[in-house]
N, C-alpha and C positions, 0 to 999 in steps of 0.2 A: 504494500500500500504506500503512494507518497502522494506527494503536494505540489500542484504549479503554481507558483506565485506570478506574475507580471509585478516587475520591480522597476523601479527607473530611482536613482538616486546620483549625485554629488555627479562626476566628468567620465566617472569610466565602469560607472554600476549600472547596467542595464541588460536585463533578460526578457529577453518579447520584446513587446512595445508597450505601452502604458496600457493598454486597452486589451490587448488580445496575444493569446499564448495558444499556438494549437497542436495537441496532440493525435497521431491516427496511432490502429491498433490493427494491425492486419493478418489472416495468415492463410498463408497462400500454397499451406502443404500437401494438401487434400489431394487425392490422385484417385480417377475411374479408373475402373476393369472391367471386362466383359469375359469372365471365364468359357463362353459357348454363345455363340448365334447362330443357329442351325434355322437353317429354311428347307432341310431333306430332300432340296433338289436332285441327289444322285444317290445319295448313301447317309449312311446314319450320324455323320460328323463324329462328335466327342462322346456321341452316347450307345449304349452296347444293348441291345436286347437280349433279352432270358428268357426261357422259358422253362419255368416251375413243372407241370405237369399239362395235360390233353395236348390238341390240336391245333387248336390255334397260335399264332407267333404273329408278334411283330416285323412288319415288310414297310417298302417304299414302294408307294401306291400313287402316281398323278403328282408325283413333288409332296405328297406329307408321309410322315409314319402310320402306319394304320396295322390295326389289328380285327379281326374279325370271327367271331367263334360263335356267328349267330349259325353259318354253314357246315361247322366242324362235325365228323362225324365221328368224334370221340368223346362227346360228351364234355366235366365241367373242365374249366379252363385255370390256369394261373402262371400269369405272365409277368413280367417288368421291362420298362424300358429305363437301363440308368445314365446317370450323368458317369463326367470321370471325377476326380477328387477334387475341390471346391475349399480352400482357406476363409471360410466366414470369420475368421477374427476379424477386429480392430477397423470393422465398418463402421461408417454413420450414415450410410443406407443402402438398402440393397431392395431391388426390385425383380419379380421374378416374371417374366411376360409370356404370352403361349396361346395360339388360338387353337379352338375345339372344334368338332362337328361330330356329328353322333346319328346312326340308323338304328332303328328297331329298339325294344326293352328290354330291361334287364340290370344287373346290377351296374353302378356306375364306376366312371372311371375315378379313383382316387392319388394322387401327387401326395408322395412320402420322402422323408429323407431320415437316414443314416451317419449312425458318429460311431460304431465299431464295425461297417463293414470291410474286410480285408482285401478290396480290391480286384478279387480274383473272381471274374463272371461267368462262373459254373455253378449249377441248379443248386449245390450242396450248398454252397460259400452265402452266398445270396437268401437262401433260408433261414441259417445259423445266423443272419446277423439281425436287428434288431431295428424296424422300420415304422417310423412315428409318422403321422397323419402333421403336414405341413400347415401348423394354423392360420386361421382366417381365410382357407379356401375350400371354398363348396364348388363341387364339380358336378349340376343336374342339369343343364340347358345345353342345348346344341347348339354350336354355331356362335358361340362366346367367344370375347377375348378379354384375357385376363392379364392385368398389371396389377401384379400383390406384392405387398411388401413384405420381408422375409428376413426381417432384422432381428427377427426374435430366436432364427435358427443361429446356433453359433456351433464355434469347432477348427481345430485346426485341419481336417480331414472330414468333409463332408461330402457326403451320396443325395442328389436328390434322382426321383424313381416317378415315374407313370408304374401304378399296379392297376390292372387287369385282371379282371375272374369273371366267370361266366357260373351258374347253377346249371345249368346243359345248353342242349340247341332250340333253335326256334324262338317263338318268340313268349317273349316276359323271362327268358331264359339267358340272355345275352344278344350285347349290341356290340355294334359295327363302330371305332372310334378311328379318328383322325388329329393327327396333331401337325401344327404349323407354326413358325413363327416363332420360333423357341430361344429365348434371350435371358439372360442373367446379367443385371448391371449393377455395379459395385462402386459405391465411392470411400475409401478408407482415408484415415489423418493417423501415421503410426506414432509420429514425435512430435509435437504441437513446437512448433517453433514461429511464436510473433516475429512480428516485423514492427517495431518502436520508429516514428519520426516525429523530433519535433522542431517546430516550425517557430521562429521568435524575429527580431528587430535584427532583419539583414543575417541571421544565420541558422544554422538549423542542424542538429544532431539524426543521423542515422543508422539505423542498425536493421542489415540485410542479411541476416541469420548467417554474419557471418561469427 
């Protein structure tokens, strides 16, 4: 905490001017990321599909991801689609965006993320690890786009997931999903370092983190 005074005294005492002394406070460390922008125009980008058990599997269908187990002729389904590993520390915002489309009924599609899964995207590894429902996103409308904020997910190693399950085929039994548009944007500040300037009667003190 300290104090600006505007001083003016006797021939050689003067800070500011009699009137006005100005300080600015800036900081300018703040840096975006975008760990994935996938538009699934050819292939799956940064994210891997799985598939748990039945028929159906995530594919690149018309440029989005899609999955479909209303057709399967094995019955119920459980699928993933995940990201690759994701540093959520030491954000101050994070936004997760994604457009949807959806045929037929069935159970919906739900966005999950992971803090112990090990990386390795085979059926076992992906079961074993431990997948939380991504707060503040409800996934029941087709044809939606979502920009959710996802600051509350934290972790130095984070998975997030499209899960998939179907109760069998046909309908009220599983839908047809589509995903597009799939972005993750990140602005983090690791070391707060101001930027001090002050401004007085003809001179002025600066300090440029250095």
């Amino acid at each position: 905490t300290f104090e600006i005074q505007n001083v003016a005294g006797g021939t050689t005492a003067i800070a500011g001017t009699s009137n006005q002394t100005v300080l600015t406070v800036n900081d300018d460390d703040a840096t975006a990321n975008t760990p994935f922008n996938e538009t699934f125009a050819a292939n799956f980008g940064t994210w891997t599909p799985v598939s748990i058990s039945g028929g159906a599997d995530w594919i690149i269908a018309s440029g989005k991801a899609q999955i479909n187990g209303f057709t399967s002729a094995e019955g119920a389904a459980e699928d993933y689609l995940i990201s690759s590993a994701i540093d959520m520390t030491s954000n101050t915002s994070a936004t997760l965006n994604f457009v949807l489309s959806k045929q037929f009924t069935g159970p919906n599609l739900q966005i999950k993320y992971s803090t112990n899964f090990n990386g390795v995207y085979t059926s076992a590894n992906v079961s074993a690890a431990t997948w939380t429902s991504v707060p503040g996103i409800t996934i029941a409308d087709a044809g939606a786009s979502f920009s959710s904020n996802v600051l509350p997910v934290t972790g130095s190693t984070v998975y997030f997931a499209f899960h998939y399950t179907t109760i069998g085929t046909g309908a009220g039994n599983a839908e047809l999903w589509e995903v597009d548009n799939l972005s993750l944007n990140l602005i983090s500040c690791l070391t707060p370092k101001p930027e001090i300037n002050i401004k007085g009667h003809g001179n002025s003190i600066t300090n440029n983190d250095n």
